[in-house]
mmCIF file of the N, C-alpha and C atoms, coordinates in Angstrom:
data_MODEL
# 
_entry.id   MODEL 
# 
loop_
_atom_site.group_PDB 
_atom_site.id 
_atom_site.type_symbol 
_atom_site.label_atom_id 
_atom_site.label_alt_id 
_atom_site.label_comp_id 
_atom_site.label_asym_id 
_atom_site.label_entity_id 
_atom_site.label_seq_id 
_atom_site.pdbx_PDB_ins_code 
_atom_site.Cartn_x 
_atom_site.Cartn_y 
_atom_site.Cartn_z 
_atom_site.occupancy 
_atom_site.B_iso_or_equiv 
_atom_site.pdbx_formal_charge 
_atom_site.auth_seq_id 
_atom_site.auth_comp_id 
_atom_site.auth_asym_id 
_atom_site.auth_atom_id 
_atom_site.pdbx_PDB_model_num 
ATOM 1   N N  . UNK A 1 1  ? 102.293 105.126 165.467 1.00 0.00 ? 1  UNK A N  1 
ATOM 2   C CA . UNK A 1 1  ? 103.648 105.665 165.652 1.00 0.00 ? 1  UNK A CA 1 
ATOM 3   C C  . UNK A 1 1  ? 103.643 107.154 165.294 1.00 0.00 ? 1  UNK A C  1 
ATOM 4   N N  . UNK A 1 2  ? 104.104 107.658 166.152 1.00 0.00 ? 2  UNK A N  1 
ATOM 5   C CA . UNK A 1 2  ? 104.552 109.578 166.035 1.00 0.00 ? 2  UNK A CA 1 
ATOM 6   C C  . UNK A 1 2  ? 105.333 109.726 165.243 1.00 0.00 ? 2  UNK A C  1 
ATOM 7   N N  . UNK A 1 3  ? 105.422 110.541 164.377 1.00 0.00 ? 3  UNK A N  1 
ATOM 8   C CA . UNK A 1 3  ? 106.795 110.779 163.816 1.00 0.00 ? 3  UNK A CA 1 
ATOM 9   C C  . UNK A 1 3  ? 107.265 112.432 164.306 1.00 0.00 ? 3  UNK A C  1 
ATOM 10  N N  . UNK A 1 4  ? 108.672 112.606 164.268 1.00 0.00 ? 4  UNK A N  1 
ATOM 11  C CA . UNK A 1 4  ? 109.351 113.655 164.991 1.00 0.00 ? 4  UNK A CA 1 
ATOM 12  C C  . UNK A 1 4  ? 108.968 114.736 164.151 1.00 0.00 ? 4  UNK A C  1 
ATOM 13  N N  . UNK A 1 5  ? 108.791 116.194 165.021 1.00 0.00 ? 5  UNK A N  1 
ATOM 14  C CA . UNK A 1 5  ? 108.289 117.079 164.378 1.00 0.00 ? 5  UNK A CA 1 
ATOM 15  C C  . UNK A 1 5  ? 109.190 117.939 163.537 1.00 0.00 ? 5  UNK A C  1 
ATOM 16  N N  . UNK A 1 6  ? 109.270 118.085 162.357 1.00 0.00 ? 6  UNK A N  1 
ATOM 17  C CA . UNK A 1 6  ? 110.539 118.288 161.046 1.00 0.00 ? 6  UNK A CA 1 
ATOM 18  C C  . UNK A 1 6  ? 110.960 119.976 161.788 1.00 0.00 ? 6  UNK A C  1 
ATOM 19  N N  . UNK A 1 7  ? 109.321 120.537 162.226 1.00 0.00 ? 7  UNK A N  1 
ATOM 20  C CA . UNK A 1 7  ? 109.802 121.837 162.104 1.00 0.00 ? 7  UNK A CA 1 
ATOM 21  C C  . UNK A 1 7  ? 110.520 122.331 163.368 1.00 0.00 ? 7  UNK A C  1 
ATOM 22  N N  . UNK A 1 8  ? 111.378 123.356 163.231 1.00 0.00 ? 8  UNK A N  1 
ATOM 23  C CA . UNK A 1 8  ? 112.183 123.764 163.962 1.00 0.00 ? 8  UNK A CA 1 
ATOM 24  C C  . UNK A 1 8  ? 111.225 124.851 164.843 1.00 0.00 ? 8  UNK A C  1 
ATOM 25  N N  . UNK A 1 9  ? 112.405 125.600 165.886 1.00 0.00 ? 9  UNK A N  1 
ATOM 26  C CA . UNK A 1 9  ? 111.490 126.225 166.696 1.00 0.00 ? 9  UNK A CA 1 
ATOM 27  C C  . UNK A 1 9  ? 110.317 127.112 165.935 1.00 0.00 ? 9  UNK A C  1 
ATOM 28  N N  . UNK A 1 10 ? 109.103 127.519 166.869 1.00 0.00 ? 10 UNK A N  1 
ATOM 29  C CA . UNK A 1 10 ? 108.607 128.255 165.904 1.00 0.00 ? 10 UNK A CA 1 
ATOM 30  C C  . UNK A 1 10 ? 109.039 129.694 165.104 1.00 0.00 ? 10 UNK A C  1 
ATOM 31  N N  . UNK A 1 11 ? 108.355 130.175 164.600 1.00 0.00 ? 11 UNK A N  1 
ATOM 32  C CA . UNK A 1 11 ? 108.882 131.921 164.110 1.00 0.00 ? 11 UNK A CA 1 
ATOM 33  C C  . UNK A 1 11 ? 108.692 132.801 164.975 1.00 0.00 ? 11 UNK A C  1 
ATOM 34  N N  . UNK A 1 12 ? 109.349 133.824 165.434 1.00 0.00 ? 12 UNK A N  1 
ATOM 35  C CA . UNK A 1 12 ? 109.061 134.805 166.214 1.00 0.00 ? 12 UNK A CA 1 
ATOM 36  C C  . UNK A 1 12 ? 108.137 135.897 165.856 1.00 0.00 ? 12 UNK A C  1 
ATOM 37  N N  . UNK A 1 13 ? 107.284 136.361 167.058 1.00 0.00 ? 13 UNK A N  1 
ATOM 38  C CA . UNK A 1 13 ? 105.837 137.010 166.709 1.00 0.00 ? 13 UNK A CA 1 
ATOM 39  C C  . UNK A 1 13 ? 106.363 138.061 165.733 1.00 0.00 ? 13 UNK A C  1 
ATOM 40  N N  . UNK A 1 14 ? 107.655 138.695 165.563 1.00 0.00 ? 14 UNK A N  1 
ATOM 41  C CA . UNK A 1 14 ? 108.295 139.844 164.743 1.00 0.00 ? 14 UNK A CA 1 
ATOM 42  C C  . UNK A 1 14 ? 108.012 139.442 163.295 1.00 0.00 ? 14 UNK A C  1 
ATOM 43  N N  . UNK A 1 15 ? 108.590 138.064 162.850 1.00 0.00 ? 15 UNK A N  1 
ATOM 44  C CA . UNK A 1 15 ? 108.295 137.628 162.108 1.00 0.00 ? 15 UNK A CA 1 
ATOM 45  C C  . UNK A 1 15 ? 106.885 136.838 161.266 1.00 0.00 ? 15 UNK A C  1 
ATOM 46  N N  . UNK A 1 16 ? 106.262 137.143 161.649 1.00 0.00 ? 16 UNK A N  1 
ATOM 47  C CA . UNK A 1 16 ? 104.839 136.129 161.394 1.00 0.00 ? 16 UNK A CA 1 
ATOM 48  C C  . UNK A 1 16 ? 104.189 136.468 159.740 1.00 0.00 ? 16 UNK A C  1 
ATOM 49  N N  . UNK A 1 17 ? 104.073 135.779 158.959 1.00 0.00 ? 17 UNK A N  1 
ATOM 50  C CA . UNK A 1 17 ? 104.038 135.845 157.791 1.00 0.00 ? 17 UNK A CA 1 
ATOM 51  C C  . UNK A 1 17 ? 102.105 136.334 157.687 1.00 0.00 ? 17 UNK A C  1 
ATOM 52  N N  . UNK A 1 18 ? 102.567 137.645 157.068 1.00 0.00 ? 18 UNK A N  1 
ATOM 53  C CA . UNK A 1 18 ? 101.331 138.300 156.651 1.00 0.00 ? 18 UNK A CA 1 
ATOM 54  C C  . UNK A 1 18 ? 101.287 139.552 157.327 1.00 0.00 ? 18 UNK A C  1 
ATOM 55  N N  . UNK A 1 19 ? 102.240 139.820 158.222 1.00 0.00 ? 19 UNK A N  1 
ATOM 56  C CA . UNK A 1 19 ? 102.146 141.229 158.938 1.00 0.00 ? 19 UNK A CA 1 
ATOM 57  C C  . UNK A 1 19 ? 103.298 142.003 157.809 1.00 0.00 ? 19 UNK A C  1 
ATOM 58  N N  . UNK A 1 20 ? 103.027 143.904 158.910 1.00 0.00 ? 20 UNK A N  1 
ATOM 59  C CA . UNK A 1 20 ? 103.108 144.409 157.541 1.00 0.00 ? 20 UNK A CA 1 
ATOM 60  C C  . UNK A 1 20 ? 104.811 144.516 158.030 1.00 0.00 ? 20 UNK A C  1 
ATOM 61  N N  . UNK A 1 21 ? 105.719 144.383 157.054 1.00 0.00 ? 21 UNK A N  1 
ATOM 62  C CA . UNK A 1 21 ? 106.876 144.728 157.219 1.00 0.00 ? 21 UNK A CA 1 
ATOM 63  C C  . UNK A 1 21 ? 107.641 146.268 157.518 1.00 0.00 ? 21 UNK A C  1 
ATOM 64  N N  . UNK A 1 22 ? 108.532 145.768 158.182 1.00 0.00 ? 22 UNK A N  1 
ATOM 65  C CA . UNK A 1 22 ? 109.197 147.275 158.795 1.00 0.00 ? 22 UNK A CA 1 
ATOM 66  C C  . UNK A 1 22 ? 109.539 147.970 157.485 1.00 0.00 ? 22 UNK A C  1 
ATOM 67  N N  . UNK A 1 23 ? 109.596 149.266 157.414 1.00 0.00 ? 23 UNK A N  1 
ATOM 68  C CA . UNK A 1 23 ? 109.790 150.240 156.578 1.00 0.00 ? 23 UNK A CA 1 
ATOM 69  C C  . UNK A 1 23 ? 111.170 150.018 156.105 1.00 0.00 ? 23 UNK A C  1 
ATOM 70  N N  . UNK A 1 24 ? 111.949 150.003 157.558 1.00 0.00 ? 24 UNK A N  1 
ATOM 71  C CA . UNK A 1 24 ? 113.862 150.091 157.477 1.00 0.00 ? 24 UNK A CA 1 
ATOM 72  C C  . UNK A 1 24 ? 113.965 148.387 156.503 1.00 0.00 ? 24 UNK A C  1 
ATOM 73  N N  . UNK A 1 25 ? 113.297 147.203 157.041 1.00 0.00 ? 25 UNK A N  1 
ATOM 74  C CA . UNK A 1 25 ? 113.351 146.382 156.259 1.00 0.00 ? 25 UNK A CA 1 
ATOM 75  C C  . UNK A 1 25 ? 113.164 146.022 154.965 1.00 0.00 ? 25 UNK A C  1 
ATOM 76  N N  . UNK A 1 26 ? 111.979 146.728 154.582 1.00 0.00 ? 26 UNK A N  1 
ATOM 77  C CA . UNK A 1 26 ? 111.490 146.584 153.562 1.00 0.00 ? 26 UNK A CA 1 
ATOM 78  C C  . UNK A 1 26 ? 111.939 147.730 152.194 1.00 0.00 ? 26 UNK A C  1 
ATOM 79  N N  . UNK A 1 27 ? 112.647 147.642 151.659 1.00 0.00 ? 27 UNK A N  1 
ATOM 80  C CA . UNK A 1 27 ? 112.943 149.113 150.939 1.00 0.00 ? 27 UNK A CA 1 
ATOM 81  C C  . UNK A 1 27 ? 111.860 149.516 149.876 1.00 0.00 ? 27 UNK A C  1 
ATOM 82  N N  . UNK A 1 28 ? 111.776 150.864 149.630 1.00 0.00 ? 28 UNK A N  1 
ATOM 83  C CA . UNK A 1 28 ? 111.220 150.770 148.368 1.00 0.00 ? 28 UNK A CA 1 
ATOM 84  C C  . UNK A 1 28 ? 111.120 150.426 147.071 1.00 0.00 ? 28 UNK A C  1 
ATOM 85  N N  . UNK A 1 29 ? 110.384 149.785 146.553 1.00 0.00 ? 29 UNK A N  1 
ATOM 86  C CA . UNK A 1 29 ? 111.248 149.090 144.917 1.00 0.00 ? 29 UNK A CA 1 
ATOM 87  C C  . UNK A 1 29 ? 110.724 150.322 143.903 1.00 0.00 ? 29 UNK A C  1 
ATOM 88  N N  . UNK A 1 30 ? 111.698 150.037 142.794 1.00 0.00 ? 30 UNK A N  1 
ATOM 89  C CA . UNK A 1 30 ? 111.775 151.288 141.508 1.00 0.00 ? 30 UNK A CA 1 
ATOM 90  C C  . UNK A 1 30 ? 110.371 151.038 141.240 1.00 0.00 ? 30 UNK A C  1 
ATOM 91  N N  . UNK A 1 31 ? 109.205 150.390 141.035 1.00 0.00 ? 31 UNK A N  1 
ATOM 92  C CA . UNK A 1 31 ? 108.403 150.848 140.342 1.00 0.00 ? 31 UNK A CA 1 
ATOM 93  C C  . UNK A 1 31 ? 106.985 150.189 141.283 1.00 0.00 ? 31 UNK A C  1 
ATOM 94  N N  . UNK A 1 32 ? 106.132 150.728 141.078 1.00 0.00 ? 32 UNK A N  1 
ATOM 95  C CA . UNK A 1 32 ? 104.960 150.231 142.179 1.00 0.00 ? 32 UNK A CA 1 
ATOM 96  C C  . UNK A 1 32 ? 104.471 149.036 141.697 1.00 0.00 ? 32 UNK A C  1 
ATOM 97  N N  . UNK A 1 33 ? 104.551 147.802 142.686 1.00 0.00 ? 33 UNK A N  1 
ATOM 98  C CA . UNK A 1 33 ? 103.970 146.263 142.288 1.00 0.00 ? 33 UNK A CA 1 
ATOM 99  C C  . UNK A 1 33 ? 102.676 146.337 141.752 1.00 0.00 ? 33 UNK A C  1 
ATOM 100 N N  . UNK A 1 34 ? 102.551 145.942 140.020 1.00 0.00 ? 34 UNK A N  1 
ATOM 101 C CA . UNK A 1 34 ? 101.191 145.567 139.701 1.00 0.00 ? 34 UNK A CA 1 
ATOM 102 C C  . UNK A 1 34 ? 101.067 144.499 139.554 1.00 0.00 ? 34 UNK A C  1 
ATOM 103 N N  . UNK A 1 35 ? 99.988  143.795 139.459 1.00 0.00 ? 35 UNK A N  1 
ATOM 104 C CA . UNK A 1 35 ? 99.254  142.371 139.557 1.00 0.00 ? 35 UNK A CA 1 
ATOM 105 C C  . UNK A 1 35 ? 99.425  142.205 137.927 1.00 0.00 ? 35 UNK A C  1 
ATOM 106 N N  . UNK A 1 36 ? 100.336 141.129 137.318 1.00 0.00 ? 36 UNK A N  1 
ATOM 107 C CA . UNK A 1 36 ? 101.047 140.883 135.837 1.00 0.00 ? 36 UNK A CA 1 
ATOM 108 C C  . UNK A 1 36 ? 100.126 140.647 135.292 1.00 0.00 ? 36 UNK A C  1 
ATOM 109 N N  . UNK A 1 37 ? 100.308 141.268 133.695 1.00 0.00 ? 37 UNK A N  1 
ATOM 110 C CA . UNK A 1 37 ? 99.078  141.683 132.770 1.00 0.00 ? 37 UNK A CA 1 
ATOM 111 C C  . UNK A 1 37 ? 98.622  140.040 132.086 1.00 0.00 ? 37 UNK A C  1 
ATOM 112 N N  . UNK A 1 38 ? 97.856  140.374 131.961 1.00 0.00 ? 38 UNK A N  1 
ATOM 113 C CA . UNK A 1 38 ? 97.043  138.763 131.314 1.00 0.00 ? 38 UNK A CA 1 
ATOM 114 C C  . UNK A 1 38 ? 97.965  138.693 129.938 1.00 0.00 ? 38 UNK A C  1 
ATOM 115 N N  . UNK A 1 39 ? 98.144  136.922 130.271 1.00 0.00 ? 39 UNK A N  1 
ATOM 116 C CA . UNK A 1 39 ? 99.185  136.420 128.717 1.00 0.00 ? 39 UNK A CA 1 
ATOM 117 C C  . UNK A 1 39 ? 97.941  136.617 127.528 1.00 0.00 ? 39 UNK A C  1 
ATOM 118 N N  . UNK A 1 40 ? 98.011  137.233 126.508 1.00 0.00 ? 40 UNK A N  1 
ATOM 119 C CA . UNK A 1 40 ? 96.961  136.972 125.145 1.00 0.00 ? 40 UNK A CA 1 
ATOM 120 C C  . UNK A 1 40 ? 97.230  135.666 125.083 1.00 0.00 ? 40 UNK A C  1 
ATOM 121 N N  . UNK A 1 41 ? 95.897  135.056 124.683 1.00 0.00 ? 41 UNK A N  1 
ATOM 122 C CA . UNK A 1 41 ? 95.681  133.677 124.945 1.00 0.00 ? 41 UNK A CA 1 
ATOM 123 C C  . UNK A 1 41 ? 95.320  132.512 126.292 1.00 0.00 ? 41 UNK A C  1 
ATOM 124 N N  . UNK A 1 42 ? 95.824  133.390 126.961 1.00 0.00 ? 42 UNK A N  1 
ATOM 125 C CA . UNK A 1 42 ? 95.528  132.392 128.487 1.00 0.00 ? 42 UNK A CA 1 
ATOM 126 C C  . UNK A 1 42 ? 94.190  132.667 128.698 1.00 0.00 ? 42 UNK A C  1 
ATOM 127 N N  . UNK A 1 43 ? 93.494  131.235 128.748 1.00 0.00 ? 43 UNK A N  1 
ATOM 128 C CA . UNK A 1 43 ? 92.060  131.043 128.846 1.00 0.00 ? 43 UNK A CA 1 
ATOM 129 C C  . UNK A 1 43 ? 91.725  131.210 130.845 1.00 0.00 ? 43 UNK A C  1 
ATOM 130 N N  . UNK A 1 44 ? 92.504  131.289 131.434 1.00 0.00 ? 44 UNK A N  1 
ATOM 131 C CA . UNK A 1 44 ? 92.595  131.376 133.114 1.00 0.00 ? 44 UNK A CA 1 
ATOM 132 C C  . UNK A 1 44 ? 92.536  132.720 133.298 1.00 0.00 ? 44 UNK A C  1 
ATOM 133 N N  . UNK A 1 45 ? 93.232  133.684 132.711 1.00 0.00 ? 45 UNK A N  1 
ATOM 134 C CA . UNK A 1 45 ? 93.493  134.938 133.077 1.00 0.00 ? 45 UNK A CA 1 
ATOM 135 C C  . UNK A 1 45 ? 92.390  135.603 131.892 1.00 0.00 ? 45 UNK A C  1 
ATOM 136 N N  . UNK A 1 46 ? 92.140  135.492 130.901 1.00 0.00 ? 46 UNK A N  1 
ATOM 137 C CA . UNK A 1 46 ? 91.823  136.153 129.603 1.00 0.00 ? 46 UNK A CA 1 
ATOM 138 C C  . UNK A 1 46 ? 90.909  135.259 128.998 1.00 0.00 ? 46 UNK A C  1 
ATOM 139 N N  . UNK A 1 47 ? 89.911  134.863 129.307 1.00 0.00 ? 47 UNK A N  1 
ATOM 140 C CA . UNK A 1 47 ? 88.402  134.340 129.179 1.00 0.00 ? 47 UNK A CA 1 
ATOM 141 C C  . UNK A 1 47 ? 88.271  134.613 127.564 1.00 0.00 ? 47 UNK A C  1 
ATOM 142 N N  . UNK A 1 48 ? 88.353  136.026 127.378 1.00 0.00 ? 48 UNK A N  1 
ATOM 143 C CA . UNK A 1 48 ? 87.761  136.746 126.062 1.00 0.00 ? 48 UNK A CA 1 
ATOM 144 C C  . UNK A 1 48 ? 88.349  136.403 125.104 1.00 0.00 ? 48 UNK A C  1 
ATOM 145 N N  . UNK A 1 49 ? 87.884  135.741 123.809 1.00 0.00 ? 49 UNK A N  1 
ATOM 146 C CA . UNK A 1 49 ? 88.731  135.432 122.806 1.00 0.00 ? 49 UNK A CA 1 
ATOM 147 C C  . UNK A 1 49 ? 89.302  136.517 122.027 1.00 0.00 ? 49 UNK A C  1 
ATOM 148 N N  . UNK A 1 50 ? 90.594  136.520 121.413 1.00 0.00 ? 50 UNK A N  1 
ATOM 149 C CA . UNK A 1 50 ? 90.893  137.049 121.100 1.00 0.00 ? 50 UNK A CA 1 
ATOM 150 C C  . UNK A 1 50 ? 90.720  138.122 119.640 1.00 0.00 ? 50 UNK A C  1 
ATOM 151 N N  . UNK A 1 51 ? 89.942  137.389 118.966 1.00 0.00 ? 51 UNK A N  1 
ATOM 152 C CA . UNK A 1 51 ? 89.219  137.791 118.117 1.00 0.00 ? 51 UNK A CA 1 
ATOM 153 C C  . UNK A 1 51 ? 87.820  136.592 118.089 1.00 0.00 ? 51 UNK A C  1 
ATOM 154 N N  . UNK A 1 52 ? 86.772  137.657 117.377 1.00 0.00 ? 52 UNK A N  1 
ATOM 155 C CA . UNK A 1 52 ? 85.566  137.482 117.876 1.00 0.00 ? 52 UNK A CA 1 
ATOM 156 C C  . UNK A 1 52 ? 85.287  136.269 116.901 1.00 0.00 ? 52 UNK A C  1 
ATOM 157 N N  . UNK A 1 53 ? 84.564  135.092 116.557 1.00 0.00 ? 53 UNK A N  1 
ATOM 158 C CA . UNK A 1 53 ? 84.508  134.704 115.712 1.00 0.00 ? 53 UNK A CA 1 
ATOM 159 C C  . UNK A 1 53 ? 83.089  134.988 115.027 1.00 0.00 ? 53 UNK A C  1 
ATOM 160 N N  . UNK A 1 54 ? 83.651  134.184 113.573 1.00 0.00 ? 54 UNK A N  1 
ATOM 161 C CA . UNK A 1 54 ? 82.514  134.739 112.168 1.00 0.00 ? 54 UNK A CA 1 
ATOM 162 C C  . UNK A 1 54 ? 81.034  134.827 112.556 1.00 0.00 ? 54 UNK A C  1 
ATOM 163 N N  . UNK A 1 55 ? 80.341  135.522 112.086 1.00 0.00 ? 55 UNK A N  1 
ATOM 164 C CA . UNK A 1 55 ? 78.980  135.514 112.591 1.00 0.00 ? 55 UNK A CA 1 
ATOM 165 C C  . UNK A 1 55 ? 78.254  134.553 111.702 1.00 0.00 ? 55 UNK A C  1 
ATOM 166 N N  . UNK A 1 56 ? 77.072  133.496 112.374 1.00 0.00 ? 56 UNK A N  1 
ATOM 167 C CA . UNK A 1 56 ? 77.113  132.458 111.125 1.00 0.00 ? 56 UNK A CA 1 
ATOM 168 C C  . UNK A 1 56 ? 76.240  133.035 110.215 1.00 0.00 ? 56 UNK A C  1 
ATOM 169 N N  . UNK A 1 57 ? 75.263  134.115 110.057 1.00 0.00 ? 57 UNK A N  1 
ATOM 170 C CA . UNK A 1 57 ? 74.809  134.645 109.139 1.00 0.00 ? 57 UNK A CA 1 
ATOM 171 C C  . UNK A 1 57 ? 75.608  135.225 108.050 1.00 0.00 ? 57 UNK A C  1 
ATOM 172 N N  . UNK A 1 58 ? 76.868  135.306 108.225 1.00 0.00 ? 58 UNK A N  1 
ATOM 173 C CA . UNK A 1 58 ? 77.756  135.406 107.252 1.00 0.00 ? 58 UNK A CA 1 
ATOM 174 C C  . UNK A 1 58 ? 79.073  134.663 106.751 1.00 0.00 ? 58 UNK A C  1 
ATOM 175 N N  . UNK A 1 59 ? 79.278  134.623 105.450 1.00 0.00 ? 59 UNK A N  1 
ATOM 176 C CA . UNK A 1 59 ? 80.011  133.626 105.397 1.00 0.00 ? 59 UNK A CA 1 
ATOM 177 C C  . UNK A 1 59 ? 81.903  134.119 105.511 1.00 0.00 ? 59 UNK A C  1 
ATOM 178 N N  . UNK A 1 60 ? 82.133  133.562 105.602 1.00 0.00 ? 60 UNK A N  1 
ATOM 179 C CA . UNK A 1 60 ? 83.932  133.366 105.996 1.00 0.00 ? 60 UNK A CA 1 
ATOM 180 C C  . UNK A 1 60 ? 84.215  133.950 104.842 1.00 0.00 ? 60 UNK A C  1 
ATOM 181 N N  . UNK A 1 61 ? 85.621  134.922 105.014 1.00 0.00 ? 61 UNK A N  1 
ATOM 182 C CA . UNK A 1 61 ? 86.251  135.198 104.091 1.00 0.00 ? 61 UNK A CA 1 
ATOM 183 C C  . UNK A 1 61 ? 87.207  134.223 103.195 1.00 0.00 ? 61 UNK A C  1 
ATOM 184 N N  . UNK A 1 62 ? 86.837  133.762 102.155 1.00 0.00 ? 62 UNK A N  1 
ATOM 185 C CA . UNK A 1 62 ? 88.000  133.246 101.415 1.00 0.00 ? 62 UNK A CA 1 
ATOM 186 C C  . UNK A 1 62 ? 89.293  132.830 101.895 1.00 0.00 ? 62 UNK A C  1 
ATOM 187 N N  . UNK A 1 63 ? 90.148  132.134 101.619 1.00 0.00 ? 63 UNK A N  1 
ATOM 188 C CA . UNK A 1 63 ? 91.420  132.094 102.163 1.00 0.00 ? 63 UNK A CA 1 
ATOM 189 C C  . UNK A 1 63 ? 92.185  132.737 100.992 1.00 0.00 ? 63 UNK A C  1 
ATOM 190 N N  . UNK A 1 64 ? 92.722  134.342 101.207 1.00 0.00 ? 64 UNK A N  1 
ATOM 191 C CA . UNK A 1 64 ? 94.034  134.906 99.959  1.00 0.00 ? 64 UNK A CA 1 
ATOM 192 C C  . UNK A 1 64 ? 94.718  133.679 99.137  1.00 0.00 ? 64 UNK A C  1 
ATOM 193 N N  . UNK A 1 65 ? 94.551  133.867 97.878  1.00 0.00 ? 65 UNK A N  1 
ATOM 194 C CA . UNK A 1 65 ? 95.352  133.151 97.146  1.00 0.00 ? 65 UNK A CA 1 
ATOM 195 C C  . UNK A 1 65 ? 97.107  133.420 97.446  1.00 0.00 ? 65 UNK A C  1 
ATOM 196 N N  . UNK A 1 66 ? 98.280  132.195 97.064  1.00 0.00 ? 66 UNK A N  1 
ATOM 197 C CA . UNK A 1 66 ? 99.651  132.963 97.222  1.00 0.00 ? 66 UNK A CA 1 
ATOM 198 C C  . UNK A 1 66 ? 99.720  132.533 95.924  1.00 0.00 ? 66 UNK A C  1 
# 
């Protein structure tokens, strides 16, 4: 059994997703798009730990008394 096709007509060649947009359409935005800075901590974006850990030739600092 076929089922009916959901999508509507197709998009017009003006429109085709990935071309570059009209100038008049597209305005300029206040600040130039950068690619968002890595979260500290996100192991996906930010591999590098955040601090290095202890070297085992040396031993751990104490934990401060309160």
């Amino acid at each position: 059994m076929q089922m009916p096709n959901p999508t509507p007509t197709p998009t017009p060649s003006e429109d085709v997703p990935g071309s570059i947009p009209h100038p008049m359409h597209d305005p300029m935005p206040d600040q130039p798009v950068d690619p968002p800075l890595p979260t500290p901590g996100d192991p996906e974006r930010d591999p590098q730990p955040q601090h290095d850990p202890p070297a085992p030739n040396r031993p751990q600092d104490p934990p401060l008394p309160r």
